[in-house]
C-alpha positions as CSV (number, residue, x, y, z in Angstrom):
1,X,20.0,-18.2,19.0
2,X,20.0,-18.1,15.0
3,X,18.4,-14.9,13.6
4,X,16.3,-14.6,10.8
5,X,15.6,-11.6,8.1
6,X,14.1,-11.5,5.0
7,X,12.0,-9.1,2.8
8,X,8.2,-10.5,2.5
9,X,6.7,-8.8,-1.1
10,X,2.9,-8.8,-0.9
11,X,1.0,-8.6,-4.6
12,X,-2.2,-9.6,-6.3
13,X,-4.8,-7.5,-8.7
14,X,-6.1,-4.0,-7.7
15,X,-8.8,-4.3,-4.6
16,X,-7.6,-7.4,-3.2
17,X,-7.0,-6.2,0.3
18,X,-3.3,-6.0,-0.1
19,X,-3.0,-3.0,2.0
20,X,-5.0,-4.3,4.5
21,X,-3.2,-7.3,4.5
22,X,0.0,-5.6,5.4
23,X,-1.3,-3.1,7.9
24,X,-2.9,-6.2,9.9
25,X,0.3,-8.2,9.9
26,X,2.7,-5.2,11.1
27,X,-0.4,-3.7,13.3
28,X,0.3,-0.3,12.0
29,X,-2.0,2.0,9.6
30,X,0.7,2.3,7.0
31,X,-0.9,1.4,3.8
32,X,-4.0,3.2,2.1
33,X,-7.2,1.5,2.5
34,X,-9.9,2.3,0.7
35,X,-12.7,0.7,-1.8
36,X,-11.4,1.7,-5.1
37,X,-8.6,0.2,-6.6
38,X,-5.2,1.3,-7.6
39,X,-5.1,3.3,-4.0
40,X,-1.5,2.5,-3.9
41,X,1.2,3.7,-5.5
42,X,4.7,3.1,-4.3
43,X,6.6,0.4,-2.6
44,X,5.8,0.7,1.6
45,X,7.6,-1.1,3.8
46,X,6.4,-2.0,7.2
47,X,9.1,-3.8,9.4
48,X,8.2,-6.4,12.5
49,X,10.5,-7.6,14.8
50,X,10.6,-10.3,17.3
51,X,13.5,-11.7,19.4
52,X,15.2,-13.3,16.4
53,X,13.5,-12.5,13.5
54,X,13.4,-9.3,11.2
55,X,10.5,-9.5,8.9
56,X,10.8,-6.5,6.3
57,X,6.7,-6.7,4.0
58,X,6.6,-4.4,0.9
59,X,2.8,-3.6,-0.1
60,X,3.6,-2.9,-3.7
61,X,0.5,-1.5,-6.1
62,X,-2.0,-3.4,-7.7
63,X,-1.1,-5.3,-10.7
64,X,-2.7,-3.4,-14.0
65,X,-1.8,-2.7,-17.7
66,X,-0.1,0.7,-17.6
67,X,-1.6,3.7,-18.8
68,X,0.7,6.6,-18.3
69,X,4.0,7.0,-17.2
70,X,2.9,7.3,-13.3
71,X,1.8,3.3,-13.7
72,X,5.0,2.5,-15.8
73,X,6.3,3.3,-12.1
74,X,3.9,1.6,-10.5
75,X,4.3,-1.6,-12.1
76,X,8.9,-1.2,-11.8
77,X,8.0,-1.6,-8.0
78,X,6.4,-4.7,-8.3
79,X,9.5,-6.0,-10.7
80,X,11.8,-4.7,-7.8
81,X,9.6,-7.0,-5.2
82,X,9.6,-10.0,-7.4
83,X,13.4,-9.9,-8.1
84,X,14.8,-9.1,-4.2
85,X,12.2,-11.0,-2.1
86,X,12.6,-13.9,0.2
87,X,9.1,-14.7,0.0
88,X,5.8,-13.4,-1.9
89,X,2.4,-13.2,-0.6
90,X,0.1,-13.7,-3.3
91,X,-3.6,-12.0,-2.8
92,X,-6.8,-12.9,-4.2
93,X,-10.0,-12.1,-3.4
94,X,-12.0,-15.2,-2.8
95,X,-14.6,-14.5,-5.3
96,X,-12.1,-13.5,-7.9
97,X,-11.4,-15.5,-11.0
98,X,-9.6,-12.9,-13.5
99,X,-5.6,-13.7,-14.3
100,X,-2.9,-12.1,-16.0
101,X,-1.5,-15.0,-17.9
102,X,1.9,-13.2,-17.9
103,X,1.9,-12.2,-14.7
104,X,1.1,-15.9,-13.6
105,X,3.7,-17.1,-15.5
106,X,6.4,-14.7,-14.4
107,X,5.3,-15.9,-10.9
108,X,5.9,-19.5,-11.9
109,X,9.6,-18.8,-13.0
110,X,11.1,-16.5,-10.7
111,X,11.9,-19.3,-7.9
112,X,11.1,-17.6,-5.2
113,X,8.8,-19.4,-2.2
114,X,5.2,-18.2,-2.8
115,X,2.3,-18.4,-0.3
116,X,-1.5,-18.0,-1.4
117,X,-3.3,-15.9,0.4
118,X,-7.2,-16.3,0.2
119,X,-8.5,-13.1,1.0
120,X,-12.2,-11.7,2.0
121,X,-13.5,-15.1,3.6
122,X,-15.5,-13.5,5.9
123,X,-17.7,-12.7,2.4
124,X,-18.1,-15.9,1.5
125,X,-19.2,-19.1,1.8
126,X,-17.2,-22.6,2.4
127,X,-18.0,-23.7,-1.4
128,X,-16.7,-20.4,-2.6
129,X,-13.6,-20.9,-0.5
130,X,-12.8,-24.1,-1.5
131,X,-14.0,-23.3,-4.7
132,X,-10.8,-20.4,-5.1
133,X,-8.5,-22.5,-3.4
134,X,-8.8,-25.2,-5.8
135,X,-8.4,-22.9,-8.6
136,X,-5.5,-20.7,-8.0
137,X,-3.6,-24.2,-5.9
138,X,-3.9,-25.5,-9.4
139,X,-2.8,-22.7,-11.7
140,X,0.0,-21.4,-9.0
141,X,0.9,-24.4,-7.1
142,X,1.9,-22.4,-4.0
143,X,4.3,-23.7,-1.2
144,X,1.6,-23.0,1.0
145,X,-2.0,-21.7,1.0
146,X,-3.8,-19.2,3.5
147,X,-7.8,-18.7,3.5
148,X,-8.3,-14.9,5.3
149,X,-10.2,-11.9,6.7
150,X,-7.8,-9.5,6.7
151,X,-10.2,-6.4,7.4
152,X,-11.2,-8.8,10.4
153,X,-8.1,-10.4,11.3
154,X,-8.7,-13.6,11.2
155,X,-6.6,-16.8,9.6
156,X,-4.0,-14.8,10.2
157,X,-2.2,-16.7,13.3
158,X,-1.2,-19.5,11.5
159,X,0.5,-17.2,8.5
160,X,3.0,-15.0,11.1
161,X,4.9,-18.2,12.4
162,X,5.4,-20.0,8.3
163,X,6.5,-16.4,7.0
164,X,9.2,-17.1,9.9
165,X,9.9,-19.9,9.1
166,X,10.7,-18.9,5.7
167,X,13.4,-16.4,6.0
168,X,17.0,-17.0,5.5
169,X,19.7,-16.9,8.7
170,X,20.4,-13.0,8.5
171,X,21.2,-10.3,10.7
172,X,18.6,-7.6,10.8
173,X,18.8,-5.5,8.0
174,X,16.9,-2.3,9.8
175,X,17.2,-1.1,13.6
176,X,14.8,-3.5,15.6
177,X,12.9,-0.2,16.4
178,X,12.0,1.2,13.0
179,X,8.9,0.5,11.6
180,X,9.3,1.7,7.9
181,X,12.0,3.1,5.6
182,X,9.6,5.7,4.5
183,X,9.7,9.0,6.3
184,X,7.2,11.0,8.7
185,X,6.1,13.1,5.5
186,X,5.8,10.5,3.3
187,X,2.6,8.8,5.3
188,X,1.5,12.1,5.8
189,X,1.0,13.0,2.5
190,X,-0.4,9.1,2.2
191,X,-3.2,10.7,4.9
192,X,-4.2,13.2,2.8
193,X,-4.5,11.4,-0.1
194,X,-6.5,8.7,1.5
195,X,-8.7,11.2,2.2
196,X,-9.0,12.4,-1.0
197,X,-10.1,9.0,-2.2
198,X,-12.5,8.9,0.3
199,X,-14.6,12.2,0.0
200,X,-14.3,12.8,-3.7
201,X,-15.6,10.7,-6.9
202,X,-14.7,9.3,-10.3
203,X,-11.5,10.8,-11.7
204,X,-10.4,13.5,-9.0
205,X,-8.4,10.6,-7.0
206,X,-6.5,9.5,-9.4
207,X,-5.3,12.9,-10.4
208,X,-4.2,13.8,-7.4
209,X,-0.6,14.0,-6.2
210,X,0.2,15.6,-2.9
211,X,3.5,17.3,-1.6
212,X,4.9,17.8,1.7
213,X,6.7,21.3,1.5
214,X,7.4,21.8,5.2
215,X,7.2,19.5,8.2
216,X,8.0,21.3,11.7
217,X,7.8,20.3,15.1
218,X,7.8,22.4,17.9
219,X,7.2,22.0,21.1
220,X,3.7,20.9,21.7
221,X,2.6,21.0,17.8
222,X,3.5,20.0,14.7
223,X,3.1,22.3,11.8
224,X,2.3,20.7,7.8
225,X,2.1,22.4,4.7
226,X,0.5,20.7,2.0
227,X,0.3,21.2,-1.6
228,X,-2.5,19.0,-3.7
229,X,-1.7,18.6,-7.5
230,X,-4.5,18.2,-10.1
231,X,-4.3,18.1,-13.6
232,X,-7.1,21.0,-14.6
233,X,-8.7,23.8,-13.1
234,X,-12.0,21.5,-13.2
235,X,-10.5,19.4,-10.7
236,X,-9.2,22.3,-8.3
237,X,-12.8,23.7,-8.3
238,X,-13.9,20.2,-7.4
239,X,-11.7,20.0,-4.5
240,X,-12.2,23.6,-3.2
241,X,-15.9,23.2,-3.3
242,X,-18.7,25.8,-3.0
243,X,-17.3,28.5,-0.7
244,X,-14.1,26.3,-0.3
245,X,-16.2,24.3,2.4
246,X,-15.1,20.7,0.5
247,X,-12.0,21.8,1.4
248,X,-12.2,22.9,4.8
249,X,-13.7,19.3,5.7
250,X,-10.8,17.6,3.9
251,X,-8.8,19.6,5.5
252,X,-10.2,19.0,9.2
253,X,-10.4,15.4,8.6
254,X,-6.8,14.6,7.2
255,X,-5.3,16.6,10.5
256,X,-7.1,14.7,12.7
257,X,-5.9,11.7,11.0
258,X,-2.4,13.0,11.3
259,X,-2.6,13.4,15.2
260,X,-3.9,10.2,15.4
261,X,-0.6,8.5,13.4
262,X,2.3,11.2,15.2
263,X,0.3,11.0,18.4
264,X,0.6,14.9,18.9
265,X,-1.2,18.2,17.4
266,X,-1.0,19.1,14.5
267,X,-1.6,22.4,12.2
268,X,-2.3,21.1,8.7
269,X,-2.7,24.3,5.4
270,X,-3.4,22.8,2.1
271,X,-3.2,24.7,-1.0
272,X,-4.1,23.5,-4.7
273,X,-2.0,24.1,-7.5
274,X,-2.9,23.0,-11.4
275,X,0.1,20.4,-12.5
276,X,-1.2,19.8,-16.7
277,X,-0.7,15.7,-17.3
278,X,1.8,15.2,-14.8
279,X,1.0,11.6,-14.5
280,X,2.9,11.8,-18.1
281,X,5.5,14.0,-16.8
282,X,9.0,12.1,-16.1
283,X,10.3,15.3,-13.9
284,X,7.6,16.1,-12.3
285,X,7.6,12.1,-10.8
286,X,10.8,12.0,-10.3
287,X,9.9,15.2,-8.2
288,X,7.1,12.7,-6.7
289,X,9.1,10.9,-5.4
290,X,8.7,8.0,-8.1
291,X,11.4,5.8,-9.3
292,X,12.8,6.4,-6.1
């Protein structure tokens, strides 16, 4: 029996539903999902096998107009994805309308098999869908075109089998039991974060950086230590909260969040330490774990 492999990118515009997207196709919380956009901010790979097929998605961040240095990196993922991919996934949202002309255009010349997705149908109505579908079919003429609920699963049967049939004859490029090149810390820290974006407002999300220092397992727990980055005292006060109680519920929340993905207990401690403009700062991201 032939075996296929091949590395699936998935891309679009900030708050598409590209992380839901992937976590629905692999069947694995691995992306952050939240409602605010730019929520991620590396490269994650989930991996799904079948009998003879290795699919390997990337979930790469939302496309945007750099600000700082931390998006430079952002946006060197998505060049990555676009130059060693077998096959994109391109997401809108249905209502959506807004194009980067160059980012359109790069998509038109790279030669690599492209497959509109159609996300958020379950929001709209037939005219809208059709609507969308006639407009990015004309402007992207994609191999293929999908119209999908990702946050409810559906559309989605038809997409799993003509991703397969896509890939190129290739022996797996990952063990058939891994499900991500990322390490256990890395999604933990992902945990945390996501609950960062989800309890706190306006700018404190997206100053946020947060470190795994130590990761231990023994026998019937796991012990984390956790240090959150911010960019002014303003912004540690924020996070503490009065009588450090903000804390203490971010804290209870992202552990149980962390059983729930290791399926075992965990102790989680979280300290906050000041980190001036390091979104800015090349060490400190290469520290971060960006470039990487």
């Amino acid at each position: 029996m032939e075996h296929k492999a091949g590395y699936v990118s998935i891309v679009g515009n900030p708050n598409v539903g590209k992380s839901t997207l992937m976590n629905a196709l692999i069947g694995q919380h691995l992306s952050i999902i939240t409602s605010k956009a730019q929520t991620t901010r590396h490269r994650i790979m989930g991996i799904v096998n079948g009998e003879d097929y290795q699919i390997v998605y990337s979930d790469t961040p939302g496309l945007l107009n750099p600000a700082y240095k931390m998006q430079e990196y952002m946006m060197r993922y998505i060049e990555t994805a676009l130059q060693d991919s077998d096959l994109l996934l391109y997401v809108v949202e249905v209502k959506e309308t807004k194009h980067n002309e160059k980012v359109i255009q790069k998509l038109k010349d790279i030669h690599i098999p492209l497959f509109l997705i159609i996300n958020k149908i379950d929001a709209a109505t037939q005219e809208q869908i059709q609507s969308s579908r006639l407009h990015w079919e004309e402007m992207l003429n994609p191999q293929k075109t999908f119209c999908v609920s990702a946050l409810k699963q559906e559309g989605l049967d038809d997409l799993m089998p003509a991703i397969v049939e896509q890939l190129p004859a290739c022996p797996p490029y990952f063990p058939k039991d891994e499900l991500t090149d990322r390490p256990m810390r890395f999604f933990v820290s992902e945990i945390i974060r996501e609950k960062i974006l989800l309890f706190y407002q306006k700018e404190i999300p997206y100053s946020v950086e947060v470190e795994i220092t130590a990761y231990k397992e023994k026998k019937e727990i796991t012990f984390i230590d956790a240090i959150i980055y911010v960019e002014r005292e303003t912004q540690k006060g924020i996070l503490l909260g009065h009588k450090g109680q903000a804390i203490k519920t971010l804290g209870t929340e992202a552990r149980l969040a962390v059983e729930n993905f290791i399926g075992r207990k965990a102790y989680l401690s979280l300290s906050i330490k000041v980190q001036k403009d390091w979104r800015n700062n090349e060490s400190r991201l290469q520290h971060f774990g960006y470039g990487v």
